[in-house]
VEXLUM-224021 format. One record per residue (C-alpha): x, y, z; residue number from 1. Coordinates in steps of 0.001 Angstrom, whole numbers. Each point is the difference from the previous one (the first is absolute). Example, Ala and Ser with C-alpha at 12.3 -4.5 7.8 and 13.67 -1.06 7.14 Angstrom:
// residues 2
<node><X>12300</X><Y>-4500</Y><Z>7800</Z><pos>1</pos></node>
<node><X>1370</X><Y>3440</Y><Z>-660</Z><pos>2</pos></node>
***
This chain:
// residues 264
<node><X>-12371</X><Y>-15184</Y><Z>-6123</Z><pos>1</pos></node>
<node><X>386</X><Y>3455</Y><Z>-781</Z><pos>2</pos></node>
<node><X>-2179</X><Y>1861</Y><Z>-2446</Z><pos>3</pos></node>
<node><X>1473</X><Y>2621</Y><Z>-2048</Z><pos>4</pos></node>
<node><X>-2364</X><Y>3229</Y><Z>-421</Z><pos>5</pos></node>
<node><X>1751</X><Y>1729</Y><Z>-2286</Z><pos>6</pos></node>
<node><X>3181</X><Y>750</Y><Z>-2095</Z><pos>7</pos></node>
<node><X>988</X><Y>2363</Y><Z>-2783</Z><pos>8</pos></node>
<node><X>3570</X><Y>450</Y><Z>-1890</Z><pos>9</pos></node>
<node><X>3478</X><Y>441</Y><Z>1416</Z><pos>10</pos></node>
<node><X>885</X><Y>3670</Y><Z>721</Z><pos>11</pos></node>
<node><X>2720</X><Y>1070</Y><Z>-2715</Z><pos>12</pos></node>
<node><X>1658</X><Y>3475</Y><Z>821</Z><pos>13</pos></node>
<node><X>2891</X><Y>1982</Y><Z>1266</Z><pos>14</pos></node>
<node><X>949</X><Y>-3013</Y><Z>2185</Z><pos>15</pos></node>
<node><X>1689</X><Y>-2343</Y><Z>-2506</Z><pos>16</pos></node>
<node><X>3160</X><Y>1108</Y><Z>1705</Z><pos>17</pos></node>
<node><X>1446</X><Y>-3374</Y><Z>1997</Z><pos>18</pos></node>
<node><X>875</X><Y>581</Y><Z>3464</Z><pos>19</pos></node>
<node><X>2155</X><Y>-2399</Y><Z>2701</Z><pos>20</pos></node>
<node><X>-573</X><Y>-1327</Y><Z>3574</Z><pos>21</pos></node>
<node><X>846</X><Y>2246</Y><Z>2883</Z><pos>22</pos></node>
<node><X>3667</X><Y>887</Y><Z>389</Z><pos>23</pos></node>
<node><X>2052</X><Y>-2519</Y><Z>1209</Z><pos>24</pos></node>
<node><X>4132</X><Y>886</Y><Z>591</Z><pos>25</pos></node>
<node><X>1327</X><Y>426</Y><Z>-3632</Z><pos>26</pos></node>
<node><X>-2622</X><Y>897</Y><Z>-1297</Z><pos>27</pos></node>
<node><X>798</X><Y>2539</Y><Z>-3011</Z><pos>28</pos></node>
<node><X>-1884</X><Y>3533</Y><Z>1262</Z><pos>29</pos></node>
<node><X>-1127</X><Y>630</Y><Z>-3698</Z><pos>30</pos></node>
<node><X>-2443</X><Y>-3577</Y><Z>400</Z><pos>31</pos></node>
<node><X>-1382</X><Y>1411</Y><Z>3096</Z><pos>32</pos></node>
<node><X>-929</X><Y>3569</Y><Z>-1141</Z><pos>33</pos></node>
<node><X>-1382</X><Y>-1740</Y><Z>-2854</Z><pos>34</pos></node>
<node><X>-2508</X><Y>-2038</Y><Z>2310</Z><pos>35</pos></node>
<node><X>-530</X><Y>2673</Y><Z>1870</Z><pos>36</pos></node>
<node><X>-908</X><Y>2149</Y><Z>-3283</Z><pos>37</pos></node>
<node><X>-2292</X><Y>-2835</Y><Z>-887</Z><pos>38</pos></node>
<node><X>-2084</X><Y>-649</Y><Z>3166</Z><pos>39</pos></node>
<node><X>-265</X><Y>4284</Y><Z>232</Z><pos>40</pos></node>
<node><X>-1884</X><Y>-77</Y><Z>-3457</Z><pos>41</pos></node>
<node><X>-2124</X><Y>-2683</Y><Z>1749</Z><pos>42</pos></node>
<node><X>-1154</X><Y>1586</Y><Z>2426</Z><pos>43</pos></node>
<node><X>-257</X><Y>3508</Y><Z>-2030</Z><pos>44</pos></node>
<node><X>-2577</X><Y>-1202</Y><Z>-2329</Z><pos>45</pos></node>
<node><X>-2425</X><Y>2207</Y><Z>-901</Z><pos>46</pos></node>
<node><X>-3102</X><Y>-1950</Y><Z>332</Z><pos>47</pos></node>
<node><X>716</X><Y>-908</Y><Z>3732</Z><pos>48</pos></node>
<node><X>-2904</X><Y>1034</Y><Z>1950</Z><pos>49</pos></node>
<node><X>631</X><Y>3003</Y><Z>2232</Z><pos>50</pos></node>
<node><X>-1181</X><Y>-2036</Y><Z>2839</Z><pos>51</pos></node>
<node><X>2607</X><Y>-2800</Y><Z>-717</Z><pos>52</pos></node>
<node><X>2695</X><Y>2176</Y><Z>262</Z><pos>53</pos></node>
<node><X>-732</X><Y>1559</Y><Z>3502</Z><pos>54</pos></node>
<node><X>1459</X><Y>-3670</Y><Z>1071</Z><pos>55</pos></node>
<node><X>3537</X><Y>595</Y><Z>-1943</Z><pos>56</pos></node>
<node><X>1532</X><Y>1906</Y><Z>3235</Z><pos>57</pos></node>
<node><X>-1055</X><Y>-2703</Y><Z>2600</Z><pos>58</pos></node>
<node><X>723</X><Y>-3012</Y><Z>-2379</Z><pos>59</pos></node>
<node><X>3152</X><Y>996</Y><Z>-1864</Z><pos>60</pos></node>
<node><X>-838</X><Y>-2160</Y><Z>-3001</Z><pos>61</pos></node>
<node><X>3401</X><Y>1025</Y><Z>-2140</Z><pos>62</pos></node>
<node><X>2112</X><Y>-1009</Y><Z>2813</Z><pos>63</pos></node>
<node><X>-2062</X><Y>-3225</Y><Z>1288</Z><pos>64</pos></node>
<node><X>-248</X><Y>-1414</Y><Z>-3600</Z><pos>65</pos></node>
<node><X>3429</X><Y>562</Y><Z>-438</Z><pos>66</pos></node>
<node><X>670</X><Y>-1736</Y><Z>3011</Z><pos>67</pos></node>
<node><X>-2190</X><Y>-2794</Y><Z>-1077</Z><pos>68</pos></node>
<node><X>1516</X><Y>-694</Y><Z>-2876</Z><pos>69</pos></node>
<node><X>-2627</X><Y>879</Y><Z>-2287</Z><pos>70</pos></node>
<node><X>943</X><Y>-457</Y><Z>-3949</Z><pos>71</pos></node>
<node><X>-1444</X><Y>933</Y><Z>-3758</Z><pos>72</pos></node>
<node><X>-1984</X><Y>-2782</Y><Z>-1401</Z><pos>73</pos></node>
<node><X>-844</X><Y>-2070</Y><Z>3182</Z><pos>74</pos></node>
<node><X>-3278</X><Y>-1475</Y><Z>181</Z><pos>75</pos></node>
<node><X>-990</X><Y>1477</Y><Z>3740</Z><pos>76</pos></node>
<node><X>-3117</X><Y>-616</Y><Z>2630</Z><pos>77</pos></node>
<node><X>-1369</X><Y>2428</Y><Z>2355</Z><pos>78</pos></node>
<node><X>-1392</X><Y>-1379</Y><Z>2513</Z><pos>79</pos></node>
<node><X>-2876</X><Y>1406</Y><Z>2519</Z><pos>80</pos></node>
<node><X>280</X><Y>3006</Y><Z>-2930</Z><pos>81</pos></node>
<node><X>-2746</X><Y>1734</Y><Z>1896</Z><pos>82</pos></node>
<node><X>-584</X><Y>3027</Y><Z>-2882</Z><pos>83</pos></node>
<node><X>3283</X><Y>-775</Y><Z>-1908</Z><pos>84</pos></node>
<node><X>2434</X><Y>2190</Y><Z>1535</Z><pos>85</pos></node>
<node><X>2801</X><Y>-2462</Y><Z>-1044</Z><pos>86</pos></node>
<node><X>-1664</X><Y>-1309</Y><Z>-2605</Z><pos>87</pos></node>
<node><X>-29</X><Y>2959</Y><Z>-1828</Z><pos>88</pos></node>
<node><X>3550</X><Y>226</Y><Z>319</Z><pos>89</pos></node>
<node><X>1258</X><Y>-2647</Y><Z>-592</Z><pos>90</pos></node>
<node><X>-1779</X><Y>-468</Y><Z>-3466</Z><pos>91</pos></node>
<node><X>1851</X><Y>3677</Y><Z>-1099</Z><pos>92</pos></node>
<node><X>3443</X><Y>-2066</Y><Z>1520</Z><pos>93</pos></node>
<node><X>-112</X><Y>-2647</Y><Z>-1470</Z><pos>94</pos></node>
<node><X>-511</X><Y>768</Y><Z>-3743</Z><pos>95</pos></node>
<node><X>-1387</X><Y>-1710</Y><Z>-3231</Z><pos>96</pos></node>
<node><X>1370</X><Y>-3122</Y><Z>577</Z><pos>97</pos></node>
<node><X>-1322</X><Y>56</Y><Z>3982</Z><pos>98</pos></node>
<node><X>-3151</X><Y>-875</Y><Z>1649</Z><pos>99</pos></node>
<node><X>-1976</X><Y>366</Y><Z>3155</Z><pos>100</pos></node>
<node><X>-2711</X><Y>-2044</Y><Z>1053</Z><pos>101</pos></node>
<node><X>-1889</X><Y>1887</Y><Z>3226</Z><pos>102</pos></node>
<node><X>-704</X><Y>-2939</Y><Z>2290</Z><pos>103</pos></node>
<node><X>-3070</X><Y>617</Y><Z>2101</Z><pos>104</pos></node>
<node><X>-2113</X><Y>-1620</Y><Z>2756</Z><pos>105</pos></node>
<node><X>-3859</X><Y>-56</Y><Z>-1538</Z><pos>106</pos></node>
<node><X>-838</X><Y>1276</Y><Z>3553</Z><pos>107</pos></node>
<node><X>1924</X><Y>3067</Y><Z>-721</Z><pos>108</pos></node>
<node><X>-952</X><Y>421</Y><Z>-3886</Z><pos>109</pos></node>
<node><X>-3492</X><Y>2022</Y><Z>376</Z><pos>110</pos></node>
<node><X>-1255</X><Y>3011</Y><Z>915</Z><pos>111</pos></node>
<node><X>-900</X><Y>2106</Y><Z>-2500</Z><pos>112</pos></node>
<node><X>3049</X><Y>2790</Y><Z>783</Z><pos>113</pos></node>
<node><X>2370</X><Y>-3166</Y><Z>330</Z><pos>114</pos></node>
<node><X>-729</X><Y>-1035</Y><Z>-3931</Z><pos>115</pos></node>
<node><X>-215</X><Y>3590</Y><Z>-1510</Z><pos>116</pos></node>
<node><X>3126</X><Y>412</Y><Z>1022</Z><pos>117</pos></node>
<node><X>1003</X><Y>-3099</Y><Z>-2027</Z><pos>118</pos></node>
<node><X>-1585</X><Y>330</Y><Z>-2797</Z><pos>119</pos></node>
<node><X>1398</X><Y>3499</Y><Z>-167</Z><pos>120</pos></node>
<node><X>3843</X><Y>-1220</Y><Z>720</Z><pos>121</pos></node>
<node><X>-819</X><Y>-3155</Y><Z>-2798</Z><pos>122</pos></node>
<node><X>-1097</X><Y>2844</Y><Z>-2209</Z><pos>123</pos></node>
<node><X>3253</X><Y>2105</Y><Z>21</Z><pos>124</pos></node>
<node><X>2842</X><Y>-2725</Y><Z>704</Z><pos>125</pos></node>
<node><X>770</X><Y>-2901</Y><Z>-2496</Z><pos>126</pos></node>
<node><X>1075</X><Y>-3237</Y><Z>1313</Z><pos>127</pos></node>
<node><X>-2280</X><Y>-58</Y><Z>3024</Z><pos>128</pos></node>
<node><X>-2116</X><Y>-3351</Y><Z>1272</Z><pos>129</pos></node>
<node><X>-2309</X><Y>64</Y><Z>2601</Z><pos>130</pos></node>
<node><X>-552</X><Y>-3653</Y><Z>1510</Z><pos>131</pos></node>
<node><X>-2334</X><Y>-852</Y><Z>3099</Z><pos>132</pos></node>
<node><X>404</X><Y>-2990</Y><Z>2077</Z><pos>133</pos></node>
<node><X>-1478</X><Y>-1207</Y><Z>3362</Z><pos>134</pos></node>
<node><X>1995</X><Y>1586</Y><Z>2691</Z><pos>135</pos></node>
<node><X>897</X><Y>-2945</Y><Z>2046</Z><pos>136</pos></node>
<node><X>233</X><Y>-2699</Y><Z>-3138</Z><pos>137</pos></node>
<node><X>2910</X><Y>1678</Y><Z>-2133</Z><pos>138</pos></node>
<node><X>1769</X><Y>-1785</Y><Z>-3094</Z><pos>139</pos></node>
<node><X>1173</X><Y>833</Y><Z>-3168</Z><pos>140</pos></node>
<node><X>1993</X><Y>-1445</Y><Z>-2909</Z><pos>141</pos></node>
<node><X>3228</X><Y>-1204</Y><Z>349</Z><pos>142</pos></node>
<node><X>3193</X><Y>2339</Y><Z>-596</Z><pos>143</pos></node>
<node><X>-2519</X><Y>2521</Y><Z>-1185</Z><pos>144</pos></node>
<node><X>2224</X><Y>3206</Y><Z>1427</Z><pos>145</pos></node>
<node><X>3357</X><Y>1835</Y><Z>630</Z><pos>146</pos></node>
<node><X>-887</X><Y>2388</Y><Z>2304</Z><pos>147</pos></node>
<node><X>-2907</X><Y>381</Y><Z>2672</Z><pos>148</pos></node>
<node><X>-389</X><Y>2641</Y><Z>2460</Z><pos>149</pos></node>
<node><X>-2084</X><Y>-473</Y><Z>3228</Z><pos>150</pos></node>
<node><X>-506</X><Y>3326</Y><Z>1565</Z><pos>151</pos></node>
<node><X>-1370</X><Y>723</Y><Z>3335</Z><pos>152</pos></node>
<node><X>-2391</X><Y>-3106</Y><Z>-137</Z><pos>153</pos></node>
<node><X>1752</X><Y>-3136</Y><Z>854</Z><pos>154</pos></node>
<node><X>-532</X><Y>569</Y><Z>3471</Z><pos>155</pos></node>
<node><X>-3933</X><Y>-784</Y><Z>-1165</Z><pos>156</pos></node>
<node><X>643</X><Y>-3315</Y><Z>-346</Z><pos>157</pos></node>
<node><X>417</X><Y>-842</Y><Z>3568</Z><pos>158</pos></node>
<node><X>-3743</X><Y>2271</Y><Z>223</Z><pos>159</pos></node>
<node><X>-3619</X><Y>-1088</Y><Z>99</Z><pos>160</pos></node>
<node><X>-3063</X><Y>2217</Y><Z>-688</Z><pos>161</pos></node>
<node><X>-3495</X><Y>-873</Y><Z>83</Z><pos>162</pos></node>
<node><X>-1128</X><Y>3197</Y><Z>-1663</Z><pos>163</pos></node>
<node><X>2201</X><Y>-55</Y><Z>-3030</Z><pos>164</pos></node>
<node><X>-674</X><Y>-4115</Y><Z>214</Z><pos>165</pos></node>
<node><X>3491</X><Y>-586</Y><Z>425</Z><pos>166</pos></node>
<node><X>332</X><Y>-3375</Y><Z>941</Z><pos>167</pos></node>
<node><X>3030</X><Y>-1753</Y><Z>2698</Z><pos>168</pos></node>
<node><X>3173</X><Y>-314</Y><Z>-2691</Z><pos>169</pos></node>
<node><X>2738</X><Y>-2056</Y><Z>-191</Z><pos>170</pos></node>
<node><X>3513</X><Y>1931</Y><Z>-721</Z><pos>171</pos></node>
<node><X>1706</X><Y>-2701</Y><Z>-916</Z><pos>172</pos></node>
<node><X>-2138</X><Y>-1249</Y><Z>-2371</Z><pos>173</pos></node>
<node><X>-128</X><Y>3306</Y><Z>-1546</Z><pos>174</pos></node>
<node><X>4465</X><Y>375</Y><Z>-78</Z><pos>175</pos></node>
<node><X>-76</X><Y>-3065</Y><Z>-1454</Z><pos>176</pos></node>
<node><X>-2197</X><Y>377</Y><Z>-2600</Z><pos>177</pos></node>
<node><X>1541</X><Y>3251</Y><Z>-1043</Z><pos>178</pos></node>
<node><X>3484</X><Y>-1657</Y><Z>3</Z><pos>179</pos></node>
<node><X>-1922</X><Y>-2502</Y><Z>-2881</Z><pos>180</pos></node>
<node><X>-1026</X><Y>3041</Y><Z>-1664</Z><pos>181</pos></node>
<node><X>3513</X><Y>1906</Y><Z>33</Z><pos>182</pos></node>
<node><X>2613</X><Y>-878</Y><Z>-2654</Z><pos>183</pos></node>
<node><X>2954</X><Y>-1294</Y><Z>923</Z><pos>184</pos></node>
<node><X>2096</X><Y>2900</Y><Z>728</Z><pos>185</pos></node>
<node><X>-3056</X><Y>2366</Y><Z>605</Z><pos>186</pos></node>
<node><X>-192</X><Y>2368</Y><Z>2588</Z><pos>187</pos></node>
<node><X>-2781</X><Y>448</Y><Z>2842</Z><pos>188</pos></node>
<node><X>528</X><Y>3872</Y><Z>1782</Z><pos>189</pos></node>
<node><X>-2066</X><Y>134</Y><Z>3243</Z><pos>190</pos></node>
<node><X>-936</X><Y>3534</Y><Z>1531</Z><pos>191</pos></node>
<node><X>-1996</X><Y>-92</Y><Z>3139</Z><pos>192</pos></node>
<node><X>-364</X><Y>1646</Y><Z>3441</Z><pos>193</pos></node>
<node><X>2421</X><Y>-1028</Y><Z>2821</Z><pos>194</pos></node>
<node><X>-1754</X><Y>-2075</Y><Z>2696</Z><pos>195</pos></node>
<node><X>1534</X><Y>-784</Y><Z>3630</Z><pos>196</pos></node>
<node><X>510</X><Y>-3503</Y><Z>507</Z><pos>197</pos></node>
<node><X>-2480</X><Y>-2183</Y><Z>1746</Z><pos>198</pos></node>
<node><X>-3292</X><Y>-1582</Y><Z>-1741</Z><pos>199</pos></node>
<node><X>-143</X><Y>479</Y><Z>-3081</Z><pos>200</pos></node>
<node><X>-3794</X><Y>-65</Y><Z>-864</Z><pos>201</pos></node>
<node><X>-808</X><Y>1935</Y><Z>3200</Z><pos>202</pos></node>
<node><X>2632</X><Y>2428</Y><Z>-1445</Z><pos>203</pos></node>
<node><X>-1428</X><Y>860</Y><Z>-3334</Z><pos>204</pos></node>
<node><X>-3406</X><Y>-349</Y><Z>1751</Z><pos>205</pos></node>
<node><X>699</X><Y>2732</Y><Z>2554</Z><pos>206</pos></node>
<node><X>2415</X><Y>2168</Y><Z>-1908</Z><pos>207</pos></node>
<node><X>337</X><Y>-1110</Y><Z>-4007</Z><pos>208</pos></node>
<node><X>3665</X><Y>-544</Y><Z>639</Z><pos>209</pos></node>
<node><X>1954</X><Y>-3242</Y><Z>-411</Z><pos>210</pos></node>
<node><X>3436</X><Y>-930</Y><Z>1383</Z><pos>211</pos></node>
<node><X>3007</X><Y>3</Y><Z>-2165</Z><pos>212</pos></node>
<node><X>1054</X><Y>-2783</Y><Z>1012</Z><pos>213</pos></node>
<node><X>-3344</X><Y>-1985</Y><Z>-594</Z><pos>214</pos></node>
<node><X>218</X><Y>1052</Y><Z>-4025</Z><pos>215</pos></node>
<node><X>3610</X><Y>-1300</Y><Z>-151</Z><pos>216</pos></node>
<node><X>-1077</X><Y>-3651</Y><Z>1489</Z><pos>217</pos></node>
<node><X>-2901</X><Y>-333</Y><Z>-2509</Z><pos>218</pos></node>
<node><X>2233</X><Y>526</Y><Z>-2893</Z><pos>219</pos></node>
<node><X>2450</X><Y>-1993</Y><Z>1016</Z><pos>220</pos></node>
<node><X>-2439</X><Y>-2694</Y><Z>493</Z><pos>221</pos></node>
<node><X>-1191</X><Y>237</Y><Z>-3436</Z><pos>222</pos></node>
<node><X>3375</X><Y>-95</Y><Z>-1546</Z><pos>223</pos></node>
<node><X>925</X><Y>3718</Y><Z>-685</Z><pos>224</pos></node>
<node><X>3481</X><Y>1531</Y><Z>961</Z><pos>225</pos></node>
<node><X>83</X><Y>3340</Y><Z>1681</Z><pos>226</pos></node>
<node><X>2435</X><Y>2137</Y><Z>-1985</Z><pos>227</pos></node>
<node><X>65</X><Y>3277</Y><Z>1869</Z><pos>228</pos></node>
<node><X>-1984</X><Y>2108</Y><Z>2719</Z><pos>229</pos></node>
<node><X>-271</X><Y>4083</Y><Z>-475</Z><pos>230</pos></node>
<node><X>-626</X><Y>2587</Y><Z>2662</Z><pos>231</pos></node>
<node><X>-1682</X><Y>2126</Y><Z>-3075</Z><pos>232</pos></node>
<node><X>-3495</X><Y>229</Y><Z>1666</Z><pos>233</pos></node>
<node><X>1532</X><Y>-360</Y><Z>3528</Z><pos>234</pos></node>
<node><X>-1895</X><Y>2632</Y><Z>2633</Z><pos>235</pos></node>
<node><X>2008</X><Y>265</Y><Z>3593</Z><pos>236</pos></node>
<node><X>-2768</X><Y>2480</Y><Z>923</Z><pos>237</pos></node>
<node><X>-2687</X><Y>-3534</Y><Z>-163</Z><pos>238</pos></node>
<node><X>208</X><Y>-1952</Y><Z>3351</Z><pos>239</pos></node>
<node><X>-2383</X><Y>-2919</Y><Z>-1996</Z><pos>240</pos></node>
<node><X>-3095</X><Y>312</Y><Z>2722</Z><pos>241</pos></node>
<node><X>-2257</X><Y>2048</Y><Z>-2222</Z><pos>242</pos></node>
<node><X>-2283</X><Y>-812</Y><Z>-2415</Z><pos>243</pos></node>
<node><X>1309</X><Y>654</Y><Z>-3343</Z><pos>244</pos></node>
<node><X>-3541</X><Y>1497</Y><Z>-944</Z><pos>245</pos></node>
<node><X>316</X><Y>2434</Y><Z>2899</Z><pos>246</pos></node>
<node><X>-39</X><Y>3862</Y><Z>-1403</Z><pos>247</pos></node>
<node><X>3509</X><Y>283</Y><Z>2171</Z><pos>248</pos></node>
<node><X>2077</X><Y>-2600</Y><Z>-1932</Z><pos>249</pos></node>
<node><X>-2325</X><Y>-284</Y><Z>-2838</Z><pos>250</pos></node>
<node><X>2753</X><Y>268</Y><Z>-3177</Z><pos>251</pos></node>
<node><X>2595</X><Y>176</Y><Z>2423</Z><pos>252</pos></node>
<node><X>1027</X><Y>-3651</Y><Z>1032</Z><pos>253</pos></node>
<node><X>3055</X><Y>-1926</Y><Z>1041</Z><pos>254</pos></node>
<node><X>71</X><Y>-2092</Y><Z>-3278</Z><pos>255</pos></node>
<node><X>2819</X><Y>-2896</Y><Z>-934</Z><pos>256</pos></node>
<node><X>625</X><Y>-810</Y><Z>-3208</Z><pos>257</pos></node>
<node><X>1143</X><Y>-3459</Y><Z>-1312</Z><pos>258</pos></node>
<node><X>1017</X><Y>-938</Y><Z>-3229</Z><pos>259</pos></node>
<node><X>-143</X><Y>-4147</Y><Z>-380</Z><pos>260</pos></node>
<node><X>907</X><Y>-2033</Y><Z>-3156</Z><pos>261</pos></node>
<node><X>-681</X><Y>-3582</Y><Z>-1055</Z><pos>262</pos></node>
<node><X>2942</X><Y>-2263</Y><Z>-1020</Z><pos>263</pos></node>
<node><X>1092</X><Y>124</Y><Z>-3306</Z><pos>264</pos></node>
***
């Protein structure tokens, strides 16, 4: 069960503007300067954290939440949140009639740098809850969310750690019980490092990497429909054998991006 830490308001500011799904072929021009428009002020908010925004050129976060379909008023999850990059975001995106609920592993939720930061980003953002679960038993309530975003940490579930006490997970069991927790309709966008194929735990193990083609089976598994690939993140320059925490990739990675959805 996962234990909420905190919450405060919803944010209400400039971003009561609506804004649509990416382009798709008809799409009138005017709708998609008008997202655009939308997810800028987003990411231009004032309170954003210097440090936060040294990520904007590697991530792209007006173009990959466009791409991900990202709307005003959704009730959102980011999960693995780390210090809230996304969750940050997100809660300026989404509006007054939005919410985000920061889903993270208790193993990751300490440190006394890791919740300063939170308790400064709860401080200055509206709409934000911070909920800790075990890492390997996740659940939540049923159709609880429109949106979720994944980035850069699914790969971890296929990982084990004895010093951050991360025990053997099962992926499916986690896919399917976020499939419970999306509503019908909802949206799942998963970033994460391109892995070669081959063994999958050894992969993330050796490199923090997962195969493309190993995220599409698990959602498939579980239900979800995969609606459309992007190149966004894509690196030619990243041949996939280096660790992604290496100083010479670090920031730099061949990255896929996926955005799933569950049946209406």
């Amino acid at each position: 069960m996962l234990k909420p830490l905190s919450a405060s308001l919803l944010f209400c500011g400039i971003l009561q503007l609506g804004f649509a799904s990416p382009a798709i072929a008809g799409e009138d021009s005017s709708t998609t300067a008008a997202s655009q428009a939308v997810l800028e002020a987003a990411i231009a908010a004032p309170d954003r954290p210097d440090y936060t925004r040294k990520m904007d050129g590697e991530r792209k976060p007006v173009a990959t939440l466009a791409f991900l379909g990202l709307q005003p008023g959704m009730d959102t999850a980011d999960m693995f949140p780390g210090t809230g990059y996304w969750t940050e975001i997100l809660a300026n995106a989404v509006g007054p009639e939005g919410s985000v609920t920061a889903l993270e592993p208790e193993q990751f939720a300490s440190g006394e740098k890791t919740m300063a930061a939170w308790k400064d980003l709860i401080g200055r953002t509206h709409g934000v809850t911070l909920s800790v679960y075990p890492f390997e038993k996740f659940t939540y309530a049923p159709d609880s969310f429109d949106f979720v975003i994944i980035n850069l940490n699914y790969h971890d579930l296929y990982w084990e750690s004895e010093k951050y006490q991360v025990p053997r997970t099962d992926p499916d069991a986690f896919v399917a019980n976020l499939y419970i927790a999306t509503r019908p309709g909802g949206i799942v966008g998963i970033i994460d490092h391109v892995g070669n194929p081959g063994d999958t735990r050894e992969t993330v193990e050796n490199f923090h990497r997962i195969d493309p083609a190993v995220v599409r089976a698990d959602f498939a598994k579980a239900g979800f429909i995969l609606e459309e690939e992007s190149d966004l993140l894509a690196n030619p320059n990243d041949d996939h054998t280096t660790n992604v925490f290496d100083p010479a990739i670090r920031g730099k990675t061949d990255r896929f991006m996926m955005r799933f959805r569950k049946p209406s």
